[in-house]
C-alpha positions, 0 to 999 in steps of 0.5 A: 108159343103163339109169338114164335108160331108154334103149336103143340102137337100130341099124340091121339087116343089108343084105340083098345081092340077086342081080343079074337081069341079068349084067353087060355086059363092057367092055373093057380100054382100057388093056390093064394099060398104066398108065405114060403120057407126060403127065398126065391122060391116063388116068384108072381107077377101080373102084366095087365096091358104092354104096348106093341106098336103096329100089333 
């Protein structure tokens, strides 16, 4: 790389920003019951943390 001049560029650090407004609680729906009769009867997930440029 250094022969033909070229460097290597990379990104800088996300800064993480305190959120204004603290989170609503929702409730717990299932109550830590995850064994259901049927399927497709109870769907969970959990999204800690989605990138959205210029937000």
């Amino acid at each position: 790389m250094e022969e033909l001049g070229l460097i290597c560029k990379q990104p800088g650090r996300h800064a993480y920003k305190q959120a204004t407004v603290e989170g609503i609680d929702i409730p717990n729906g299932l109550n830590r019951q995850f064994v259901v009769d049927a399927p497709n009867q109870v769907w969970c997930g959990d999204i800690t943390y989605i990138w959205a440029q210029g937000c």
